[in-house]
Gaussian input, Z-matrix of N, CA and C with variables (Angstrom, degrees):
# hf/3-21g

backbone

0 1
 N
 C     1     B1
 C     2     B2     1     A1
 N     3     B3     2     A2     1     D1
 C     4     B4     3     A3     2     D2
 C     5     B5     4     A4     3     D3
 N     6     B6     5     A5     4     D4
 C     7     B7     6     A6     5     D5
 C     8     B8     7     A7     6     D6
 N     9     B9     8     A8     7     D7
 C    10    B10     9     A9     8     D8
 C    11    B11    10    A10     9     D9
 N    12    B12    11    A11    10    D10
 C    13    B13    12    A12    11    D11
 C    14    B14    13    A13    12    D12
 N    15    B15    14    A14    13    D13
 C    16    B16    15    A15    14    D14
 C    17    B17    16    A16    15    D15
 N    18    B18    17    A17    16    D16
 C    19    B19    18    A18    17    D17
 C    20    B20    19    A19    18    D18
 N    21    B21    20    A20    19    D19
 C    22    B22    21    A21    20    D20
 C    23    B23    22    A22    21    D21
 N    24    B24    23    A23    22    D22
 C    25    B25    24    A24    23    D23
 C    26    B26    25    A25    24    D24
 N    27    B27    26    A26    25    D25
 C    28    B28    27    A27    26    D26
 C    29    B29    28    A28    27    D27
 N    30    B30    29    A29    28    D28
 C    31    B31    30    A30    29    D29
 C    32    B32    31    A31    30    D30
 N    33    B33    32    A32    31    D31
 C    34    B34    33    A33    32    D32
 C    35    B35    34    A34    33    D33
 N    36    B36    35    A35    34    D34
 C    37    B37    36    A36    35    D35
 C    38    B38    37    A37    36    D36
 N    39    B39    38    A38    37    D37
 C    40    B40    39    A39    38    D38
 C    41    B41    40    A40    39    D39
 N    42    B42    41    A41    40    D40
 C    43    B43    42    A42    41    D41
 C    44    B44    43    A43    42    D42
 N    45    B45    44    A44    43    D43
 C    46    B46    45    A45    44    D44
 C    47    B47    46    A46    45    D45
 N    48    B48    47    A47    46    D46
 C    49    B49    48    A48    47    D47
 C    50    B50    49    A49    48    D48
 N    51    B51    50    A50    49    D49
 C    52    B52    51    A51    50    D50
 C    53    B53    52    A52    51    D51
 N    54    B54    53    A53    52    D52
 C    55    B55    54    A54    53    D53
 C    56    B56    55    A55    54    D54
 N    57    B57    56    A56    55    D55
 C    58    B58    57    A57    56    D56
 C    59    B59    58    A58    57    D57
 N    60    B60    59    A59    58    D58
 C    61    B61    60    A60    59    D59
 C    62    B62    61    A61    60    D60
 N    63    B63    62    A62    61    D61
 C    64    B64    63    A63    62    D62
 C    65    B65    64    A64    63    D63
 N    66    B66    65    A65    64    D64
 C    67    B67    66    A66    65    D65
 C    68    B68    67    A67    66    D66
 N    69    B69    68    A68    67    D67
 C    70    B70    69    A69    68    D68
 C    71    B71    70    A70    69    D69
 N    72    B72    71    A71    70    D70
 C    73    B73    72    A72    71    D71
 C    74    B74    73    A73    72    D72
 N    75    B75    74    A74    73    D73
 C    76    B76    75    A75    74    D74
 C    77    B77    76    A76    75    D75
 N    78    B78    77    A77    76    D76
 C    79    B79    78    A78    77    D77
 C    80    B80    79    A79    78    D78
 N    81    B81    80    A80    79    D79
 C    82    B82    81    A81    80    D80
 C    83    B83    82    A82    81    D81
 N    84    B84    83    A83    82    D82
 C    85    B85    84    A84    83    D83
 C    86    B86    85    A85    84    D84
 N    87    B87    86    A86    85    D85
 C    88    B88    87    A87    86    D86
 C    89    B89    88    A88    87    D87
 N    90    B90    89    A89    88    D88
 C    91    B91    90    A90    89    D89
 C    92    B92    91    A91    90    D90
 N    93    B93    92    A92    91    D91
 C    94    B94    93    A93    92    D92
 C    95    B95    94    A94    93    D93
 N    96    B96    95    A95    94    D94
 C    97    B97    96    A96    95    D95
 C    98    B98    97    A97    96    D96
 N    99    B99    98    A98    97    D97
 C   100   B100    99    A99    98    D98
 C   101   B101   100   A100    99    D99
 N   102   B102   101   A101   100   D100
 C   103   B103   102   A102   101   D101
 C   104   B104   103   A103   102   D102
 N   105   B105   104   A104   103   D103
 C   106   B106   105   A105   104   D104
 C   107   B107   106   A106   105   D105
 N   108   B108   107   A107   106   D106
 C   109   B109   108   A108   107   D107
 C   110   B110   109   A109   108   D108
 N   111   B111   110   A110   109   D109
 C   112   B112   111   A111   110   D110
 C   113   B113   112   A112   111   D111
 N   114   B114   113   A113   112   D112
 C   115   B115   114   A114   113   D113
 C   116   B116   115   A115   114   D114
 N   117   B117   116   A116   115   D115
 C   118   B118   117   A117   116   D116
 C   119   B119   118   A118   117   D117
 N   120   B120   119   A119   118   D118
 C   121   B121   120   A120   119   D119
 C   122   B122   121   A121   120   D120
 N   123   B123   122   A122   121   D121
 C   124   B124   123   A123   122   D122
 C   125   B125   124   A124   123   D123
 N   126   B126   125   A125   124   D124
 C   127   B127   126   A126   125   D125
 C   128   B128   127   A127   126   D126
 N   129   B129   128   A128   127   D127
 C   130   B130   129   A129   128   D128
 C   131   B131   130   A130   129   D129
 N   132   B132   131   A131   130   D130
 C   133   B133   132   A132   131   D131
 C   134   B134   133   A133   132   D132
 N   135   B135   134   A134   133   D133
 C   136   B136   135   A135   134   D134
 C   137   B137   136   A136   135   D135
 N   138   B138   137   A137   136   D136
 C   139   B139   138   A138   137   D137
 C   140   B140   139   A139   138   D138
 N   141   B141   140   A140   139   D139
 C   142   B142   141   A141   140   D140
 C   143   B143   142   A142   141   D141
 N   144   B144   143   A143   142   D142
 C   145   B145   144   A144   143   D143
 C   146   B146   145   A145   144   D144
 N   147   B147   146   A146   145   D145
 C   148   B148   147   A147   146   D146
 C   149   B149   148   A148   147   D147
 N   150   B150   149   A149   148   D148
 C   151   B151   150   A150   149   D149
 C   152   B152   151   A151   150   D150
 N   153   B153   152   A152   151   D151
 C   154   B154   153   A153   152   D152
 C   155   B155   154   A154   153   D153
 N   156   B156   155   A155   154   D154
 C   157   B157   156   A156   155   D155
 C   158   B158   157   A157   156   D156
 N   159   B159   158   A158   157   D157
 C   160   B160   159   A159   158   D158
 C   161   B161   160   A160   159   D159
 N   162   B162   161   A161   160   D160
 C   163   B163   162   A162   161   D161
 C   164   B164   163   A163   162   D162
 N   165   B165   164   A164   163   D163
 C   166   B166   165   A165   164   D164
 C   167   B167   166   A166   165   D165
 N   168   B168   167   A167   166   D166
 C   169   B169   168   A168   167   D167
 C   170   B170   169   A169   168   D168
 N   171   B171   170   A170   169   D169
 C   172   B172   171   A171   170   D170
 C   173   B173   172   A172   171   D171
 N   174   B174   173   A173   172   D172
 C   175   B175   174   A174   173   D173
 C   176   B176   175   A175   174   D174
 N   177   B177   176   A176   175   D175
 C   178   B178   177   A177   176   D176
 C   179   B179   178   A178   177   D177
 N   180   B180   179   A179   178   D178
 C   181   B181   180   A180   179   D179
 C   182   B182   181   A181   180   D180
 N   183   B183   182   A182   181   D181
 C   184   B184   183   A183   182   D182
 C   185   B185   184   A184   183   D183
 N   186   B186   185   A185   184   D184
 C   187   B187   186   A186   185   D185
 C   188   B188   187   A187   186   D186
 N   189   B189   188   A188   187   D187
 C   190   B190   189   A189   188   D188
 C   191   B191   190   A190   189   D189
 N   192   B192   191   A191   190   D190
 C   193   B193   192   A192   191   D191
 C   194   B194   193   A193   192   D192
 N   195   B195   194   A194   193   D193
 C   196   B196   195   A195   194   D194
 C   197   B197   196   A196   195   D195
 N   198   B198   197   A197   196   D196
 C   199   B199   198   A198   197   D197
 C   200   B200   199   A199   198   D198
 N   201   B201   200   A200   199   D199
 C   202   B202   201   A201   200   D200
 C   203   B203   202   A202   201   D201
 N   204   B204   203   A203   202   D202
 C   205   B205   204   A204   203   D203
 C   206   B206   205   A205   204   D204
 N   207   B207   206   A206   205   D205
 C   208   B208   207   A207   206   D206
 C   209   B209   208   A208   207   D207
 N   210   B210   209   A209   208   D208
 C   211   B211   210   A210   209   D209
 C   212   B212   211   A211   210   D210
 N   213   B213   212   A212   211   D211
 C   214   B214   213   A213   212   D212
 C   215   B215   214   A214   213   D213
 N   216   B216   215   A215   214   D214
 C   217   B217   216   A216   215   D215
 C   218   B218   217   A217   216   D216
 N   219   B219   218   A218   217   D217
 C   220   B220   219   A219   218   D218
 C   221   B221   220   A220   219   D219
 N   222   B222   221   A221   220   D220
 C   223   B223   222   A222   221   D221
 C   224   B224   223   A223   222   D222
 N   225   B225   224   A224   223   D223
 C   226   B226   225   A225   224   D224
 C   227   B227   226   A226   225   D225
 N   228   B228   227   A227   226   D226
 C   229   B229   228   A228   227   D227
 C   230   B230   229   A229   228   D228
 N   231   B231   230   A230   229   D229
 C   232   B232   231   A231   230   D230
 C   233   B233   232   A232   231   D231
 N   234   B234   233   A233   232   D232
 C   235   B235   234   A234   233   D233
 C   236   B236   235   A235   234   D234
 N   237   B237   236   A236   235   D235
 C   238   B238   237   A237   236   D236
 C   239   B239   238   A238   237   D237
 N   240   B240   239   A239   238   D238
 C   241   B241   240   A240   239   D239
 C   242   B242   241   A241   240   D240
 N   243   B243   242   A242   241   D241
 C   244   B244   243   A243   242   D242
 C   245   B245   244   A244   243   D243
 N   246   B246   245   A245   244   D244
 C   247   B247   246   A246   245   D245
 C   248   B248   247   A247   246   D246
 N   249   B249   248   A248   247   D247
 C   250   B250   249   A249   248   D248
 C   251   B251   250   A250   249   D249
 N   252   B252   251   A251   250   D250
 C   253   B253   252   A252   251   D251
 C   254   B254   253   A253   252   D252
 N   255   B255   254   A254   253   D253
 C   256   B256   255   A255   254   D254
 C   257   B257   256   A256   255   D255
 N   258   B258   257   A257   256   D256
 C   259   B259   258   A258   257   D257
 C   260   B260   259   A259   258   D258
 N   261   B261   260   A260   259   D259
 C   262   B262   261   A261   260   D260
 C   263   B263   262   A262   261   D261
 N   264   B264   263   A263   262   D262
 C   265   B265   264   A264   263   D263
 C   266   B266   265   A265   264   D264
 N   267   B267   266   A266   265   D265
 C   268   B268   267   A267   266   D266
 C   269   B269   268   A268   267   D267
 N   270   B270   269   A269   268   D268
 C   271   B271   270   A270   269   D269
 C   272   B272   271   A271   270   D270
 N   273   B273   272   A272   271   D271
 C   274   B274   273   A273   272   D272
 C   275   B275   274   A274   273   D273
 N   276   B276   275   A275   274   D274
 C   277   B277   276   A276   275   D275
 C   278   B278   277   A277   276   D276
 N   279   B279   278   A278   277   D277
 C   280   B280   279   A279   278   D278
 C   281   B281   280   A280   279   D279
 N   282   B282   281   A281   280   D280
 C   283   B283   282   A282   281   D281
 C   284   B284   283   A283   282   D282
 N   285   B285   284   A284   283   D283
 C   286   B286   285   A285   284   D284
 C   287   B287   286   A286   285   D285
 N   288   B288   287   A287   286   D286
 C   289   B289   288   A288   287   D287
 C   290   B290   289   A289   288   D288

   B1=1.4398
   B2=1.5359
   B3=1.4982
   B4=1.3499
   B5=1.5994
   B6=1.3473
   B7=1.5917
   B8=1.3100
   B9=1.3001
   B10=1.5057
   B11=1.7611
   B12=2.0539
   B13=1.2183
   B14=1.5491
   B15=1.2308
   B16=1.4505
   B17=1.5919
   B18=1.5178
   B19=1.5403
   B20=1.4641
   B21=1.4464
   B22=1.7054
   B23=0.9803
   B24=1.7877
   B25=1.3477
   B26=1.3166
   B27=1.1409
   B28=1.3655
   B29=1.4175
   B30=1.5567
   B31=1.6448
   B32=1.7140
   B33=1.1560
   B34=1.4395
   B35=1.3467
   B36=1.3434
   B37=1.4910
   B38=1.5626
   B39=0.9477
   B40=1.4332
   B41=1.2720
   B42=1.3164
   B43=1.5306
   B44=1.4677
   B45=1.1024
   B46=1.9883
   B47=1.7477
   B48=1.5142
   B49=1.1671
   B50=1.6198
   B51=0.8273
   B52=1.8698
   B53=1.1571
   B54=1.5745
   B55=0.9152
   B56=1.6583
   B57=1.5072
   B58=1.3997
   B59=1.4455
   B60=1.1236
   B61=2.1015
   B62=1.6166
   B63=1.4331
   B64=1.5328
   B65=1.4489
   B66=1.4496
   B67=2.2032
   B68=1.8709
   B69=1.2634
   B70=1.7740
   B71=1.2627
   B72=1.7511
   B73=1.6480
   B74=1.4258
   B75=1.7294
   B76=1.8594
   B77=1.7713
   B78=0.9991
   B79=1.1751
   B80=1.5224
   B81=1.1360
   B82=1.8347
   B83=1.4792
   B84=1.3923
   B85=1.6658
   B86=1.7409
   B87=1.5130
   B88=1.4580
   B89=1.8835
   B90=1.6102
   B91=0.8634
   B92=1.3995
   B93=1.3878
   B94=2.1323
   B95=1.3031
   B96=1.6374
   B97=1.3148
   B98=1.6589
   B99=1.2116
   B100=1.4930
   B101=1.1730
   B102=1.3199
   B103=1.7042
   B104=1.8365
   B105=1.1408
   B106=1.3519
   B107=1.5839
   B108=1.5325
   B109=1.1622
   B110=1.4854
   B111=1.4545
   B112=1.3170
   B113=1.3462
   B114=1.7350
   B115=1.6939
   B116=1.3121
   B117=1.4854
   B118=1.4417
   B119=1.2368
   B120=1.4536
   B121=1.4188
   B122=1.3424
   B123=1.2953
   B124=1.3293
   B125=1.5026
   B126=1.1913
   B127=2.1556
   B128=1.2328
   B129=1.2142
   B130=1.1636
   B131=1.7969
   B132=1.5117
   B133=1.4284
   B134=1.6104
   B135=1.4855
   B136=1.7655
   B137=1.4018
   B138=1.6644
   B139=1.2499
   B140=1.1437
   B141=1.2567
   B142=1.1715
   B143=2.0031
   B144=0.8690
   B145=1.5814
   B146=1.1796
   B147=1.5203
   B148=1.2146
   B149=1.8702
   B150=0.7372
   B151=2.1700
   B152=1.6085
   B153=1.3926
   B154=1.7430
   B155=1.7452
   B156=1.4334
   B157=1.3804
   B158=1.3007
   B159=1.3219
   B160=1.6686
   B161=1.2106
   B162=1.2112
   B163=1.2361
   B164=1.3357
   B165=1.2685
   B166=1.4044
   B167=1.2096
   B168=1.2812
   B169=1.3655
   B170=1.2865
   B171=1.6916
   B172=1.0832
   B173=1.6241
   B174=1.0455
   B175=1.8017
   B176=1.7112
   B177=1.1450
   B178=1.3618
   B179=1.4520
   B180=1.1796
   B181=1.0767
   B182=1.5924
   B183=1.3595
   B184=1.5328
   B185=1.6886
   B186=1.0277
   B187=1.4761
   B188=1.4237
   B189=1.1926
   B190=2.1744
   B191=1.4074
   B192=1.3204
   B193=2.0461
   B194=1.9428
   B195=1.1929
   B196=1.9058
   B197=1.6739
   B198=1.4059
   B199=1.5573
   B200=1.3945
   B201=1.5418
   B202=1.4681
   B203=1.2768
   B204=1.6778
   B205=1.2241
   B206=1.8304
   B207=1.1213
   B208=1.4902
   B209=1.5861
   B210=1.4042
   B211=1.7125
   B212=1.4199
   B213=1.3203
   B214=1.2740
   B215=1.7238
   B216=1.4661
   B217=1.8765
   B218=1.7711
   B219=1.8225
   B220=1.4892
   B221=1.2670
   B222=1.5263
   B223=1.2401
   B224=1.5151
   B225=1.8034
   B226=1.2392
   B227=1.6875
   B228=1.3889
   B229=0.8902
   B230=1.3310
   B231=1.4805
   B232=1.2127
   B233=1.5834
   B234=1.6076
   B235=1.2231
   B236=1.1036
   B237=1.1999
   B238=1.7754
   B239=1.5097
   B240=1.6377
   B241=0.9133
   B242=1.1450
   B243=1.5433
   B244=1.4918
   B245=1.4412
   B246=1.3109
   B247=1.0876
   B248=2.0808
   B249=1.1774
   B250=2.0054
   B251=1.2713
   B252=0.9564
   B253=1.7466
   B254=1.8663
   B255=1.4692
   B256=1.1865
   B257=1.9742
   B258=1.4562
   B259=1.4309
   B260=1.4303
   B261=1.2274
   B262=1.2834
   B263=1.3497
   B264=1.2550
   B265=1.5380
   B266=2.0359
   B267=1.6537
   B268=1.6062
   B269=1.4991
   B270=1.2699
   B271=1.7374
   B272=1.2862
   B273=1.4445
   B274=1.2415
   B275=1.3085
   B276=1.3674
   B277=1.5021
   B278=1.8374
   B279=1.9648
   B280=1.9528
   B281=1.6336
   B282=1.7793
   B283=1.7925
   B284=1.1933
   B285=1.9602
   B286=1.0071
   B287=1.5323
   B288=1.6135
   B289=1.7001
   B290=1.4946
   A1=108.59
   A2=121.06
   A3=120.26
   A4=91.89
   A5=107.57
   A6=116.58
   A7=114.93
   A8=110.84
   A9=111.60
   A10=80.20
   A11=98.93
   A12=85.49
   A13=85.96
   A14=140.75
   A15=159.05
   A16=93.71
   A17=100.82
   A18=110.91
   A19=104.44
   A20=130.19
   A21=124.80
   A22=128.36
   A23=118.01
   A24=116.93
   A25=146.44
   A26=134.20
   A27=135.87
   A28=104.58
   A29=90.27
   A30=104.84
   A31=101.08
   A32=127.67
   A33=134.10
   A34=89.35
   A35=147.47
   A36=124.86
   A37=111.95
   A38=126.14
   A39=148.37
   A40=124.69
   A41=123.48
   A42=149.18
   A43=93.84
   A44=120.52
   A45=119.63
   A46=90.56
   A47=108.42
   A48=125.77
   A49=131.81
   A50=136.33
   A51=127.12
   A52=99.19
   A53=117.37
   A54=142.32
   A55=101.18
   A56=152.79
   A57=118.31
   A58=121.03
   A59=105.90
   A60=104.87
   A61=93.19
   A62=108.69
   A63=114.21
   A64=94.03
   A65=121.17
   A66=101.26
   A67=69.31
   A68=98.61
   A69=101.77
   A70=158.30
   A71=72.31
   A72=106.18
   A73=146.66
   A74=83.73
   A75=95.36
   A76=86.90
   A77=153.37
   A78=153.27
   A79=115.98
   A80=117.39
   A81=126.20
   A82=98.21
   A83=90.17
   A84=107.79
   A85=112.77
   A86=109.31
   A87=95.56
   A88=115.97
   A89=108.54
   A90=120.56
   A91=162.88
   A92=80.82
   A93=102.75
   A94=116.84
   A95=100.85
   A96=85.48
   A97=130.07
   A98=107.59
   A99=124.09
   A100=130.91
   A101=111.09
   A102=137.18
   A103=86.35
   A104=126.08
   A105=131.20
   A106=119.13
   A107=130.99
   A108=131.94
   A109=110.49
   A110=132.71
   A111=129.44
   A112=109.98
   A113=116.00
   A114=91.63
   A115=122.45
   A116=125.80
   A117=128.22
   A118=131.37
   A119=107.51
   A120=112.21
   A121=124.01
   A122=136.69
   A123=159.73
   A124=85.18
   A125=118.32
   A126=122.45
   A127=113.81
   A128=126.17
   A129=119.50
   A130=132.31
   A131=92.64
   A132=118.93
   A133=109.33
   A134=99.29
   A135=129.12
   A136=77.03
   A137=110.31
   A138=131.78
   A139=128.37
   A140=135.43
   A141=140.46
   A142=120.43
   A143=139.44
   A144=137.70
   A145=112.00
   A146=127.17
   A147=113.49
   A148=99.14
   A149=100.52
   A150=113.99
   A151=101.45
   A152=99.53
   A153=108.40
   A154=108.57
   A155=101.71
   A156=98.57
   A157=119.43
   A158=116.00
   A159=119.21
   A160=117.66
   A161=160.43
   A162=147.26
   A163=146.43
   A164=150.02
   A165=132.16
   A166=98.84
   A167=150.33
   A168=150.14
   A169=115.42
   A170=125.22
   A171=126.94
   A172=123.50
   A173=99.10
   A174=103.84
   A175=97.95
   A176=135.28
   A177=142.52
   A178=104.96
   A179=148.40
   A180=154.43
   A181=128.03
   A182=100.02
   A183=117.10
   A184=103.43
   A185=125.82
   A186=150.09
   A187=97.21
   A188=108.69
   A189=101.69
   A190=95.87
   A191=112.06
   A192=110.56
   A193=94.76
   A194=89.95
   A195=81.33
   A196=107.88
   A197=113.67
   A198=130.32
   A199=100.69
   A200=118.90
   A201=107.63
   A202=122.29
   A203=115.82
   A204=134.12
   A205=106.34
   A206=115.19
   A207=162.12
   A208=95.64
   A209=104.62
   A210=116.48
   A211=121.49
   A212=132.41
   A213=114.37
   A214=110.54
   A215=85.14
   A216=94.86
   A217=96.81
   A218=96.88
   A219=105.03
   A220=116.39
   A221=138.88
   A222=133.97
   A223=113.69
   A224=116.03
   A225=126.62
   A226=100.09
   A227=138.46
   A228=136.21
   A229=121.13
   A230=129.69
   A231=114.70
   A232=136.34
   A233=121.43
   A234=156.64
   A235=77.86
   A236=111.64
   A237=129.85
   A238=118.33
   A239=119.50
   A240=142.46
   A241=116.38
   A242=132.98
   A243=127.77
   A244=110.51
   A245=141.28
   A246=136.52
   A247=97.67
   A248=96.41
   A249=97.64
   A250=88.71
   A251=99.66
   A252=101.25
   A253=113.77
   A254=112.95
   A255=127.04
   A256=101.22
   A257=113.88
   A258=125.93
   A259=83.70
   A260=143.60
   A261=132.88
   A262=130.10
   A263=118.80
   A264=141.80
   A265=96.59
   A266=114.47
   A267=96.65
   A268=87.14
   A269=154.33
   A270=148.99
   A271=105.81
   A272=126.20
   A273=139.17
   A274=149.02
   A275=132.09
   A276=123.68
   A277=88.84
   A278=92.92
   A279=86.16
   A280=78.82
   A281=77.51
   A282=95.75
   A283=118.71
   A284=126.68
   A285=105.49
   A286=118.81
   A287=113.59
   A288=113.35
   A289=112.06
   D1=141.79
   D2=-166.08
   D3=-100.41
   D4=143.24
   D5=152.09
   D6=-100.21
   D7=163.16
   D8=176.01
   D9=-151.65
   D10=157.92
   D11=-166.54
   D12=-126.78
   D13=172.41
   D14=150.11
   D15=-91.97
   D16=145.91
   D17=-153.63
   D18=-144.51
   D19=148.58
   D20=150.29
   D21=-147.62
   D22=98.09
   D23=163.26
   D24=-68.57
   D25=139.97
   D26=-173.84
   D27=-114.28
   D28=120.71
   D29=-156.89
   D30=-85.17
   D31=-148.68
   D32=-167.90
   D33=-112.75
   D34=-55.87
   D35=-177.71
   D36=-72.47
   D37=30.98
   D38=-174.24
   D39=34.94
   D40=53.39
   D41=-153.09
   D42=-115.54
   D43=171.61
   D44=-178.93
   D45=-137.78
   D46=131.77
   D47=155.96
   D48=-86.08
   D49=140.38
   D50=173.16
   D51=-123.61
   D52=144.12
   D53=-111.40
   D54=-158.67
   D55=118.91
   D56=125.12
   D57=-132.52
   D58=162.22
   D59=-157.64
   D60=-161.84
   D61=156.05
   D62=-177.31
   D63=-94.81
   D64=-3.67
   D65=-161.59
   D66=-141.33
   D67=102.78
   D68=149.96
   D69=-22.36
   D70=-77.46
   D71=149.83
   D72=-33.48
   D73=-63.00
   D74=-179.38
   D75=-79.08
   D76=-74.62
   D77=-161.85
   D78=-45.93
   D79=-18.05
   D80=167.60
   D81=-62.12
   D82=-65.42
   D83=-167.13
   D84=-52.71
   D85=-37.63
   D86=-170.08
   D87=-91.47
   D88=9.28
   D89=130.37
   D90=-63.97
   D91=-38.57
   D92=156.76
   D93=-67.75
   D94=-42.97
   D95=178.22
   D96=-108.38
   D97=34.20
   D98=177.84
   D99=66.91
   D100=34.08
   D101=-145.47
   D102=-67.80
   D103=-62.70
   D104=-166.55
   D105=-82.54
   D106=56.83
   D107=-177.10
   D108=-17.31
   D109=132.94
   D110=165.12
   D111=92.56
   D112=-25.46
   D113=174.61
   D114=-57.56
   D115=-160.90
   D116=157.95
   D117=-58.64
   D118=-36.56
   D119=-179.05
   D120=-93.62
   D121=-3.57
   D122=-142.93
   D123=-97.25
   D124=-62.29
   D125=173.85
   D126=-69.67
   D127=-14.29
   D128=-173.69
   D129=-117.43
   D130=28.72
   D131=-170.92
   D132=-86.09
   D133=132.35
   D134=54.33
   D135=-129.56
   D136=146.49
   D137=152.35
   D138=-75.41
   D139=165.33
   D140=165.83
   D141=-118.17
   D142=129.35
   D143=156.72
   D144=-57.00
   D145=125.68
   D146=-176.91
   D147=-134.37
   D148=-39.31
   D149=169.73
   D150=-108.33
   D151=134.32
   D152=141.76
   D153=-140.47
   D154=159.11
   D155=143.94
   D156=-134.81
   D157=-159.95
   D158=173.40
   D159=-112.74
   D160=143.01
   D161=123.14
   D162=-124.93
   D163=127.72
   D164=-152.01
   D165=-104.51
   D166=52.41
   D167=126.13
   D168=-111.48
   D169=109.75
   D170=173.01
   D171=-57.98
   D172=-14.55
   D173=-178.43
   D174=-85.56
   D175=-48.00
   D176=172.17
   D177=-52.96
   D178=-68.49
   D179=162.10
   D180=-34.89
   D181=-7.10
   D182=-174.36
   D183=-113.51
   D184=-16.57
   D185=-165.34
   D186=-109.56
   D187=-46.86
   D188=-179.34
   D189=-77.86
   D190=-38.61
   D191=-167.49
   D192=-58.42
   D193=-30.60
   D194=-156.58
   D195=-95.99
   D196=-0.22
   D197=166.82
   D198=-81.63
   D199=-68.04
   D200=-173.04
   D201=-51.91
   D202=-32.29
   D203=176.78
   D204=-30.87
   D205=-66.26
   D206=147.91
   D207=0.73
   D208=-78.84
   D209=-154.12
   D210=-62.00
   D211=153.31
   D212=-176.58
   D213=-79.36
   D214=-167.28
   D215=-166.39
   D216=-52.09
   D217=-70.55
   D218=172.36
   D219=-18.34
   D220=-58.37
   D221=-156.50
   D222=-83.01
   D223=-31.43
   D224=178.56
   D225=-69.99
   D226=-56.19
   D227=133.42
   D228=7.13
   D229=-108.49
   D230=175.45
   D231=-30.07
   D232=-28.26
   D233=165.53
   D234=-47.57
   D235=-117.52
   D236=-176.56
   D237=7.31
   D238=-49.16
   D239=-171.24
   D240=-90.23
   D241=-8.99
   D242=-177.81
   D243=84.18
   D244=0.42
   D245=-151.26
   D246=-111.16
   D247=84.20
   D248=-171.86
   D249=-79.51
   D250=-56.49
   D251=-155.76
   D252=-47.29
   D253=-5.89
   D254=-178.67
   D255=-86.61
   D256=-41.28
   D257=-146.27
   D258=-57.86
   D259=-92.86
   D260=-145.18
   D261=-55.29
   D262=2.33
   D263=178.29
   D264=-98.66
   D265=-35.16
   D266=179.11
   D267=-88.85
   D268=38.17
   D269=167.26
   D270=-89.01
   D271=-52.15
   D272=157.28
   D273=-11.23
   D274=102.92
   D275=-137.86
   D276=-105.48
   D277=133.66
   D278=-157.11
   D279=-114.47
   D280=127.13
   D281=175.24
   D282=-92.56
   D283=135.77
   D284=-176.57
   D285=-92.06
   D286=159.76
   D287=-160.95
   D288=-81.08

């Protein structure tokens, strides 16, 4: 069974990338090492991994990559941090009074 993982690096100007790839590994690395002239992360090295997950449906995994994509810093943040039980409270559109 293949995994593929949804991913988030935190680059050196301290911005968060998302990420998804079936081999981690090689895909950490060809980020470190600037394999793709012009992407995002290529200027903004050395990265760091800071979230993954797993999942064995590539269609599911393409749908979380492009949600987190989505969320603000705050929410990737909390992500990062383990803190779920927070996420649906940063979803919330804050009106001003």
């Amino acid at each position: 069974m293949k995994i593929y993982y949804v991913y988030i690096l935190e680059c050196a100007d301290k911005t968060y990338y998302t990420g998804i790839t079936s081999n981690l590994t090689k895909r950490l690395e060809s980020h470190q090492w600037g394999t793709y002239k012009g992407s995002y992360t290529s200027t903004r090295r050395p990265v760091k991994l800071v979230f993954h997950c797993e999942f064995t449906d590539p269609n599911i995994a393409i749908e979380s990559e492009k949600q987190i994509k989505k969320w603000s810093r705050e929410k990737k943040k909390a992500l990062i941090a383990g803190k779920n039980d927070t996420l649906p409270n940063l979803s919330k559109k804050k009106f001003r009074e």
